[in-house]
Backbone bond lengths (Angstrom), bond angles and torsions (degrees), N, CA, C in turn:
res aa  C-N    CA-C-N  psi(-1)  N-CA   C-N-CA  omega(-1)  CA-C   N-CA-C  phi
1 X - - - 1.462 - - 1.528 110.12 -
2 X 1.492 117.55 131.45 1.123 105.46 -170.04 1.287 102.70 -116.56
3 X 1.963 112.62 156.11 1.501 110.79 -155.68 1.501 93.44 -148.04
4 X 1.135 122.26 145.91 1.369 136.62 170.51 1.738 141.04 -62.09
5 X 0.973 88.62 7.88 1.986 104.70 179.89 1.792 103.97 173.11
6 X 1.757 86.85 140.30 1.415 94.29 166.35 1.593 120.48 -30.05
7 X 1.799 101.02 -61.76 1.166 108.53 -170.37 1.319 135.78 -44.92
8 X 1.739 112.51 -29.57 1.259 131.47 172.99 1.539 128.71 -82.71
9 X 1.795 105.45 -10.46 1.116 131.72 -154.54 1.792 68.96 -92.74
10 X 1.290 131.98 -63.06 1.488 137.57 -173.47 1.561 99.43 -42.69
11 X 1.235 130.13 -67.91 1.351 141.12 -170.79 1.605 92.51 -46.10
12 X 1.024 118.84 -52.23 1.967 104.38 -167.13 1.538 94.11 -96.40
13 X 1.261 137.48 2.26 1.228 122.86 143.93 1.859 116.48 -53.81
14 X 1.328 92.37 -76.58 1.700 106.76 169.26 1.210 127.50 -7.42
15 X 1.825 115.92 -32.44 1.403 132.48 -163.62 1.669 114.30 -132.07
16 X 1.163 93.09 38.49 1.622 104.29 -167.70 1.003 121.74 -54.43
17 X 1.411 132.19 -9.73 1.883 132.39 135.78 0.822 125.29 -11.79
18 X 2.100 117.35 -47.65 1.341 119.27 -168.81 1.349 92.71 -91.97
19 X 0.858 146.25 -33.86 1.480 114.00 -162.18 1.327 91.53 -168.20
20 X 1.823 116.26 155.60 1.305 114.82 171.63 0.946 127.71 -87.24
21 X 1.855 123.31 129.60 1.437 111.60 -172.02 1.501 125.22 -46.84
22 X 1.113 124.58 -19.97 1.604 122.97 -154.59 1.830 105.31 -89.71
23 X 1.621 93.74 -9.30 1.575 109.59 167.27 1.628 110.28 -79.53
24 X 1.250 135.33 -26.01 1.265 139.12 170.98 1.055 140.52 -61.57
25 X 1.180 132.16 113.74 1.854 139.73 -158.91 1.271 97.06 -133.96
26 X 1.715 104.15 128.17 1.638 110.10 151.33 1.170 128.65 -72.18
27 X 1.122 119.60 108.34 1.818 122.67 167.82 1.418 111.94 -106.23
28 X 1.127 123.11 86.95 1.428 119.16 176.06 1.458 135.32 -48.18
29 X 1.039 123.35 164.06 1.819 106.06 -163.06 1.532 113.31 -92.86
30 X 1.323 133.92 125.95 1.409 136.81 -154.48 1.450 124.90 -55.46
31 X 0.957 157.33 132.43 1.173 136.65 165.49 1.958 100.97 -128.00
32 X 1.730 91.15 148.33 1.415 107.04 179.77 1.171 120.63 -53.92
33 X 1.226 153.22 32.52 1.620 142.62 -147.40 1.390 107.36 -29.15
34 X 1.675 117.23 -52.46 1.936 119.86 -139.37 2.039 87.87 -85.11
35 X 1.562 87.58 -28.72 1.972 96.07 -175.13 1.565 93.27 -55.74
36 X 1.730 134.40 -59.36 1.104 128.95 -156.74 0.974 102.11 -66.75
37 X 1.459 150.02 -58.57 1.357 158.31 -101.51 1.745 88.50 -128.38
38 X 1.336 132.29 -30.23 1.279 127.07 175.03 1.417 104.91 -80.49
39 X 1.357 121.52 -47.92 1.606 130.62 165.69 1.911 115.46 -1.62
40 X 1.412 127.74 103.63 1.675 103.97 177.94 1.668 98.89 -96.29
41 X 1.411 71.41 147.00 1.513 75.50 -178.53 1.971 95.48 -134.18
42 X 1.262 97.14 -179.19 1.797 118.81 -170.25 1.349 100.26 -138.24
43 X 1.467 118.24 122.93 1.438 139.91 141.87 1.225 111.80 -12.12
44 X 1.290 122.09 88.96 1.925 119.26 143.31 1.249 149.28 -40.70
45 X 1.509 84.29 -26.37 1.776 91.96 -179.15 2.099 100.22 -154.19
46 X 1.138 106.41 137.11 1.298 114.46 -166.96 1.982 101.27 -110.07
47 X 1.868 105.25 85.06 1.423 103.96 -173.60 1.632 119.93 -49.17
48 X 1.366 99.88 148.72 1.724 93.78 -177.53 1.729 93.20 -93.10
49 X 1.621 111.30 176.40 1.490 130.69 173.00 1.447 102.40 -22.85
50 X 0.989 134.62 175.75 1.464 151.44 -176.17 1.512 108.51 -10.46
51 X 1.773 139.37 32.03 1.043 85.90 175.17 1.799 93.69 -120.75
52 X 1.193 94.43 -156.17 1.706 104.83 -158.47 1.893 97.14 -130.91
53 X 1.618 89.67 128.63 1.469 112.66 -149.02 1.270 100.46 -117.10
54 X 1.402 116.61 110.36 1.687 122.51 -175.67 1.767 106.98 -109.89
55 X 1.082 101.84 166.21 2.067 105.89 -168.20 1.567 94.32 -164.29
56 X 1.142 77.26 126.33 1.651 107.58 161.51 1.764 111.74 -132.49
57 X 1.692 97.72 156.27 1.755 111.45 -169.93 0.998 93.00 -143.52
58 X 1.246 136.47 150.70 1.553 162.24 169.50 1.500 124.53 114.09
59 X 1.399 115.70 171.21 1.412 120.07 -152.68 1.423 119.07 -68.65
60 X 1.242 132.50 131.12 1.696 124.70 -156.01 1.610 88.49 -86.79
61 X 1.372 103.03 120.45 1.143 132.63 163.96 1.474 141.44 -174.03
62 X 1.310 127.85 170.05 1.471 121.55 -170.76 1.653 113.46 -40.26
63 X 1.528 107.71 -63.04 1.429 118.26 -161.83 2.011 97.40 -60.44
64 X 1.205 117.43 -53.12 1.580 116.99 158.91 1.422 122.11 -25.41
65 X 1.300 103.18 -58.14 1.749 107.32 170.56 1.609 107.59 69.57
66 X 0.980 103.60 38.57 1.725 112.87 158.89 1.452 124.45 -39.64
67 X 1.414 103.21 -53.52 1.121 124.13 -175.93 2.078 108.80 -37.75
68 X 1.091 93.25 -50.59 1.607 100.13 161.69 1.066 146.72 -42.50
69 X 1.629 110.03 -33.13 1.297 117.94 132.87 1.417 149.46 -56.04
70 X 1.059 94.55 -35.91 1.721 102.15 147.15 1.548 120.14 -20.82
71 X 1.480 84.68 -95.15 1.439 107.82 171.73 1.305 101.82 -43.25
72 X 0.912 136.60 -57.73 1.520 118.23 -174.85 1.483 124.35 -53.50
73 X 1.196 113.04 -43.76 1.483 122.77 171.33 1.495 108.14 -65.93
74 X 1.079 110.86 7.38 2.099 114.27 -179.13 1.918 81.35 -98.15
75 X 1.257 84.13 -54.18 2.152 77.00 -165.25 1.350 115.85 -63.19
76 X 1.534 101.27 -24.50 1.885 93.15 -166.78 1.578 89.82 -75.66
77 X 1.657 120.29 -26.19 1.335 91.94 -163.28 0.970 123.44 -84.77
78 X 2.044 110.75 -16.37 1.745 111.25 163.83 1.400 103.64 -54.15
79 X 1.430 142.46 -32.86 1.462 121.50 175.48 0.899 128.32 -73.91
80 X 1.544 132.45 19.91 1.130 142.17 -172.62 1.181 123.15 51.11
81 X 0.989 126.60 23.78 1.891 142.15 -174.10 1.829 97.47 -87.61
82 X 1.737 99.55 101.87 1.580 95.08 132.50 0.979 138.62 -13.90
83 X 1.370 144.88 130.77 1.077 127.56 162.45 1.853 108.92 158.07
84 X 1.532 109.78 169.35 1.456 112.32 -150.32 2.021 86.11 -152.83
85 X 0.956 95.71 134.95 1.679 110.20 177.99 1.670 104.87 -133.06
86 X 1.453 107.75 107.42 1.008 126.23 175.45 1.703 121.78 -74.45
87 X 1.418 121.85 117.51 1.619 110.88 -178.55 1.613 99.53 -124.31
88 X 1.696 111.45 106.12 1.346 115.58 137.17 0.952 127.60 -60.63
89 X 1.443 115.54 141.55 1.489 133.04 157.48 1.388 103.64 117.54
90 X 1.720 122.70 -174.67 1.251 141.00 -108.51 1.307 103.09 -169.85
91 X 1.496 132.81 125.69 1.304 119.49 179.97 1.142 113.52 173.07
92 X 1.342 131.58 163.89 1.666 125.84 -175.12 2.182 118.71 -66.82
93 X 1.604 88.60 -11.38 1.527 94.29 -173.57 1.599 108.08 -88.20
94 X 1.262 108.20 -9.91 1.349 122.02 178.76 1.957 119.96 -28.04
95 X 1.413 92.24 -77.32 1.822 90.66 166.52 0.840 109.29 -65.24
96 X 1.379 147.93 -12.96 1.831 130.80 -173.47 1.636 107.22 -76.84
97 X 2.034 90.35 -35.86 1.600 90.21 179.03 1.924 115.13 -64.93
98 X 1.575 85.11 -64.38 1.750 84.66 -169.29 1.791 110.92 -37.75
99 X 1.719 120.66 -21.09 1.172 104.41 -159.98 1.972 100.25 -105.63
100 X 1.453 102.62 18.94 1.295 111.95 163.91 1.621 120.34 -116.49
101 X 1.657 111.21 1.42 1.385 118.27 144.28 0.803 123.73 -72.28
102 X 1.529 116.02 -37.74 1.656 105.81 -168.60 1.632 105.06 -80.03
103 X 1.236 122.50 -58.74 1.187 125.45 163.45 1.589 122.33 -12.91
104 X 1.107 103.48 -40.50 1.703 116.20 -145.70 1.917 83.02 -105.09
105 X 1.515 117.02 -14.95 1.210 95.42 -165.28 1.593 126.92 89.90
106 X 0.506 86.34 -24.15 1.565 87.64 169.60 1.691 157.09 -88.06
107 X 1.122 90.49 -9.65 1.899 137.12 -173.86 1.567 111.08 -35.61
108 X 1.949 102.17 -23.87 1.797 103.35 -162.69 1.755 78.63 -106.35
109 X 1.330 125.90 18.99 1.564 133.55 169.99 1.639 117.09 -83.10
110 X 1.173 107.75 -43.60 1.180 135.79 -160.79 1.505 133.18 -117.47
111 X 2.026 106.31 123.55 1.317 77.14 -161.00 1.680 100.42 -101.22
112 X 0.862 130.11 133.90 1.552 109.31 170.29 1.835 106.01 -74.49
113 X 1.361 104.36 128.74 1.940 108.72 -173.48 1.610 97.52 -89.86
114 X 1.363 119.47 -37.82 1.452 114.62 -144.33 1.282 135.78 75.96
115 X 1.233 118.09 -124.55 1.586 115.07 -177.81 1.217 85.02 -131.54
116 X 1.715 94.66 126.30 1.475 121.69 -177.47 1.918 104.25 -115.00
117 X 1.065 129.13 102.22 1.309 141.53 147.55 1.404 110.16 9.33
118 X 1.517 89.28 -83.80 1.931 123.20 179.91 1.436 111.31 -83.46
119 X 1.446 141.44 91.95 1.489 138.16 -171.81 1.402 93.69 -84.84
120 X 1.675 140.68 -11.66 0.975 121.57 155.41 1.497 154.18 -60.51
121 X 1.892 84.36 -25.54 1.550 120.86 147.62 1.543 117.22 -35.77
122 X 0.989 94.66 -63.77 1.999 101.25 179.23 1.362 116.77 -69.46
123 X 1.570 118.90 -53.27 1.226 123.56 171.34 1.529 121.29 -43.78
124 X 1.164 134.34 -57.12 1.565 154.86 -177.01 1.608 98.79 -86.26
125 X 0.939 114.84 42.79 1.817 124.85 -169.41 2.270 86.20 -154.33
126 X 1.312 131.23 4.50 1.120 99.46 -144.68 1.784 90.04 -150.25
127 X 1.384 115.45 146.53 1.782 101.03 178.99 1.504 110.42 -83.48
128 X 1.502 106.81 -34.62 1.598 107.00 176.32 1.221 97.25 -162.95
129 X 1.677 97.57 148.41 1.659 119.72 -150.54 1.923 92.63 -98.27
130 X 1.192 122.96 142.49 1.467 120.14 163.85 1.573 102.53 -143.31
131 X 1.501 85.83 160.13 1.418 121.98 -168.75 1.586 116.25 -123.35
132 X 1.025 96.25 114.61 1.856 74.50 176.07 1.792 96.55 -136.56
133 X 0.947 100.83 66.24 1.747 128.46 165.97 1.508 118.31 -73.86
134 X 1.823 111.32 102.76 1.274 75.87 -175.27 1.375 121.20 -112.41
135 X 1.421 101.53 44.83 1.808 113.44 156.38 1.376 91.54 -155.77
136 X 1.797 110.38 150.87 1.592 112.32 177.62 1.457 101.45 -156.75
137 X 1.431 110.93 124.78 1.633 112.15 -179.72 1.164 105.96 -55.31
138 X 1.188 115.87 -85.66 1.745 111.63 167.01 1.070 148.36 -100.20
139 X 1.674 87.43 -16.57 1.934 102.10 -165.99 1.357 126.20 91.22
140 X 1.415 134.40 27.45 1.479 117.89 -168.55 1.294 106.63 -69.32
141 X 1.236 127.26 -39.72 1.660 105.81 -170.08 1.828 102.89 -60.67
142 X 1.383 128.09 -19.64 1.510 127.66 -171.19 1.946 93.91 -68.38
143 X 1.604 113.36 -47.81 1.391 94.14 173.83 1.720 119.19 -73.78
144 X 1.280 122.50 -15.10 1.302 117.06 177.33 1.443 102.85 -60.41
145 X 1.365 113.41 -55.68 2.101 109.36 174.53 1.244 129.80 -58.29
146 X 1.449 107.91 -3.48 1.347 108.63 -164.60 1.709 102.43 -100.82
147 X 2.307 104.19 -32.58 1.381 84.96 167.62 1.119 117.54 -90.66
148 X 1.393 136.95 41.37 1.522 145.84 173.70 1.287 95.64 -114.03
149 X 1.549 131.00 -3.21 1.194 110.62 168.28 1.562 119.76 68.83
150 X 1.485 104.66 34.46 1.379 125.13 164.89 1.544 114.04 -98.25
151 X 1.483 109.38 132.68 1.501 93.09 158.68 1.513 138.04 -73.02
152 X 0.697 138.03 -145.63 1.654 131.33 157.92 1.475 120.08 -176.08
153 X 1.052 101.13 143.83 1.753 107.74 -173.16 1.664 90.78 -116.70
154 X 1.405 123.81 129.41 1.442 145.47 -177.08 1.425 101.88 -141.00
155 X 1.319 118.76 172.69 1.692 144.88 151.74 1.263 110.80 -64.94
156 X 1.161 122.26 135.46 1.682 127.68 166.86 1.418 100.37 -76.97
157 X 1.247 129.48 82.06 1.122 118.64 154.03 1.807 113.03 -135.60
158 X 1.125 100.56 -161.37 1.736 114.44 -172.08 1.306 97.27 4.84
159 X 1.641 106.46 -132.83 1.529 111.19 -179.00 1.321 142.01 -59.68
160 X 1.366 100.75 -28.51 1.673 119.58 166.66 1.923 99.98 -19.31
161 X 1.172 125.89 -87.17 1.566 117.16 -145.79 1.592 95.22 -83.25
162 X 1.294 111.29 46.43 1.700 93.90 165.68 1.694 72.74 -116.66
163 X 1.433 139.35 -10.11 1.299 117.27 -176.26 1.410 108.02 -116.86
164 X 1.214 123.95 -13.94 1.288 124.44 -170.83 2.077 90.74 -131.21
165 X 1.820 92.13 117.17 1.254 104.68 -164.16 1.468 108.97 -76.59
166 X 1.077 153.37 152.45 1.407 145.17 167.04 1.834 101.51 -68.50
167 X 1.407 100.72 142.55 1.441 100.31 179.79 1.739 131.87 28.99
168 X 1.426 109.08 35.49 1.531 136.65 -163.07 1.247 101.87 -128.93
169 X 1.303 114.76 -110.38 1.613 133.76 152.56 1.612 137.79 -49.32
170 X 1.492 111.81 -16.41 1.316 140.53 -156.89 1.098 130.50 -171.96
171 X 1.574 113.11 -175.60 1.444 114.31 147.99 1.619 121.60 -130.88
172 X 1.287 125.81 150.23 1.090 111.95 176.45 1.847 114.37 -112.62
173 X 1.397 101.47 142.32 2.204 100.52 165.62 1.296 125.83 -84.26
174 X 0.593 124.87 -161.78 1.463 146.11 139.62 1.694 118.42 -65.43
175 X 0.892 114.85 166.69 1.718 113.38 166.88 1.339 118.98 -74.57
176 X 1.460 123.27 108.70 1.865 107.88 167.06 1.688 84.00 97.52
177 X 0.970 146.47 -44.82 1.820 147.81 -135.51 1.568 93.02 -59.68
178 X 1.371 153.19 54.61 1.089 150.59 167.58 1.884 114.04 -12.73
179 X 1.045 90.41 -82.91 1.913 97.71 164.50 1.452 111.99 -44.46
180 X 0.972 138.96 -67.88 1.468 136.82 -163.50 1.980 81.51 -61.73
181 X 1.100 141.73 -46.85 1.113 128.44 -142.99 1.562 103.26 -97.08
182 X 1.080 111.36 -33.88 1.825 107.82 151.44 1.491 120.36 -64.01
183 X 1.293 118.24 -43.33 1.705 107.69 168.23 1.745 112.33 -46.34
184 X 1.080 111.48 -56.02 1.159 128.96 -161.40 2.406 97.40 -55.34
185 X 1.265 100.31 -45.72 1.214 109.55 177.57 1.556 114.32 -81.74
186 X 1.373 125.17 -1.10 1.633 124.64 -169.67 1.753 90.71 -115.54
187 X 1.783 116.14 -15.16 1.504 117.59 168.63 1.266 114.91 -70.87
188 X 1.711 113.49 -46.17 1.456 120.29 -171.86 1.953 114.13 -69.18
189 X 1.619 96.82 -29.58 1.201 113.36 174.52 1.012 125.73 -50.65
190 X 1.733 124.65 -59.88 1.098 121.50 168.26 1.487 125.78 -91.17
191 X 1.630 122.62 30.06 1.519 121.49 164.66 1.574 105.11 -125.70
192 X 1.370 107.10 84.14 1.354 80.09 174.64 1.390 130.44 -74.90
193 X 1.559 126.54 2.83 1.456 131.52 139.11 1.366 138.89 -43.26
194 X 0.941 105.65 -31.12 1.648 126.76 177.59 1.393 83.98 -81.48
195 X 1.491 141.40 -71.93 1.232 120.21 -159.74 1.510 125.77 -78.42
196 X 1.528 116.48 -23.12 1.364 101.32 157.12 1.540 121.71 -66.46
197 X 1.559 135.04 -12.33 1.215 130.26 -162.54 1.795 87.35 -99.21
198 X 0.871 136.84 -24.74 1.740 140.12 170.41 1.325 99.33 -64.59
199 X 1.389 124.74 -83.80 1.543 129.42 174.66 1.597 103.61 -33.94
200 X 1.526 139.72 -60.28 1.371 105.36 -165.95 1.912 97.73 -81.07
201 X 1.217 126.31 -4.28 1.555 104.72 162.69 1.415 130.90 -55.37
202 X 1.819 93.56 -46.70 1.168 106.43 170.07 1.514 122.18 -20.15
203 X 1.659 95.16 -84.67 1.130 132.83 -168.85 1.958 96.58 -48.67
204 X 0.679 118.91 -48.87 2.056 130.63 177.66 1.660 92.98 -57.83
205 X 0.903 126.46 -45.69 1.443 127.61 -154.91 1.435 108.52 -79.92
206 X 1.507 108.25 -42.12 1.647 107.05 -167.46 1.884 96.28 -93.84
207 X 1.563 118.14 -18.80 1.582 107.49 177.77 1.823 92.82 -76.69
208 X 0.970 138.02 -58.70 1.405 126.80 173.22 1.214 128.58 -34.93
209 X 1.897 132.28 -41.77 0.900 149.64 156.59 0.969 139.93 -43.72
210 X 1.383 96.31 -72.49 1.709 118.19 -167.88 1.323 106.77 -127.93
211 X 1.554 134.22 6.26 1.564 105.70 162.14 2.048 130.89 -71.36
212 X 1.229 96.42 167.82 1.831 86.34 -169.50 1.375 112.96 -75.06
213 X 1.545 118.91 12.70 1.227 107.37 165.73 1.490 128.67 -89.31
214 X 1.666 95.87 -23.37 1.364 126.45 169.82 1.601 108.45 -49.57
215 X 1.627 104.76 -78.22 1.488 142.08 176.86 1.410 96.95 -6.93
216 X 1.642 99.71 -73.96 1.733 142.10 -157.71 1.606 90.68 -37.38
217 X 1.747 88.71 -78.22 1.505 95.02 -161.58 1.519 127.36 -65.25
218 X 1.829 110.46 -2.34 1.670 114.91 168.55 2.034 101.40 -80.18
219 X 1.644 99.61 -40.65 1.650 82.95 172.96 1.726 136.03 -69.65
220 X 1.737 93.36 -21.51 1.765 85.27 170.69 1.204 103.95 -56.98
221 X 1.886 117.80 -43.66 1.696 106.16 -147.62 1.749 98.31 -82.98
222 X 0.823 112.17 10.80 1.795 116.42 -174.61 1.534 84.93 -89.68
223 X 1.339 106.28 -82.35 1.814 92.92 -178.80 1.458 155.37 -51.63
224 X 1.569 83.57 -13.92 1.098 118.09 172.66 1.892 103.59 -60.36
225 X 1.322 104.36 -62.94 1.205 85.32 -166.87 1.539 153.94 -60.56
């Protein structure tokens, strides 16, 4: 039986009633590489002088955990860090957020995007992409940043670090770890070597991984057998 992440490969371990583990194969879920990377896209946001430009994509809501950004944009700005955190997307948490920027102070931090068409638009608009999801089936927008050659700072949890490498492609926190998760962004900040050498891992990691040529040829030999 074939399943889409280690992690899940554990979950139907867990329940070995249904099925026997030794029947279980990871086939990860395909993604287009040459489709993304041919994709044109246009600049969302045009960074000013020194500052440092963060982006996030997906649906505003609890399990998303936006809200974390918030808070984050409270700490980067006690560090006096420049800077602008971009949030695509659309969702019922929407006013709770904007009315915990303003609150929080922070509001001329943040852009709210909405619903963006092109998420490559935002991504390639951004120095490093974060996530602070704290559950994720797989992550595709994490490989969309990665072949843009973004780094990304996420949660170590569920699927996240089968795509986002620890100290490879990224970095990963803890869950919620506010501090650890601003360090982690005031490191990438000031190397911008470190982050182009993450971004082209990225980008190496998910065409090795997860492109459909990859995919293809683990499902012939799956059926194959």
């Amino acid at each position: 039986m074939p399943t889409p992440s280690p992690q899940k490969k554990t979950i139907l371990q867990n329940n070995a009633q249904l099925i026997d583990d030794k029947k279980i194969t990871i086939i990860y879920n395909r993604i287009d590489v040459d489709a993304l990377l041919q994709k044109e896209w246009h600049p969302f946001y045009h960074k000013q002088n020194g500052e440092l430009v963060l982006a996030h994509a997906g649906r505003l809501s609890f399990e998303k955990n936006q809200s974390f950004l918030i808070d984050l944009a409270v700490k980067l700005k006690e560090q006096g860090l420049a800077f602008k955190i971009i949030l695509a997307g659309t969702g019922k948490d929407e006013a709770m957020l904007k009315e915990k920027a303003n609150s929080m102070q922070v509001k001329d931090h943040i852009i709210f995007a909405g619903f963006v068409s092109n998420v490559m638009d935002i991504i390639n608009s951004c120095d490093i992409f974060v996530l602070p999801s704290l559950w994720e089936g797989f992550g595709y927008v994490l490989a969309e940043a990665a072949l843009a050659e973004k780094p990304v700072v996420a949660f170590n949890l569920t699927s996240i670090p089968e795509i986002v490498l620890h100290k490879k492609t990224g970095l990963l926190t803890p869950k919620n770890d506010p501090d650890d998760f601003v360090s982690c962004i005031i490191q990438l900040a000031a190397d911008a070597q470190l982050r182009a050498e993450y971004g082209r891992n990225g980008r190496k990691h998910v065409e090795a991984t997860f492109s459909s040529a990859v995919i293809d040829r683990q499902l012939i030999a799956y059926l194959s057998q």
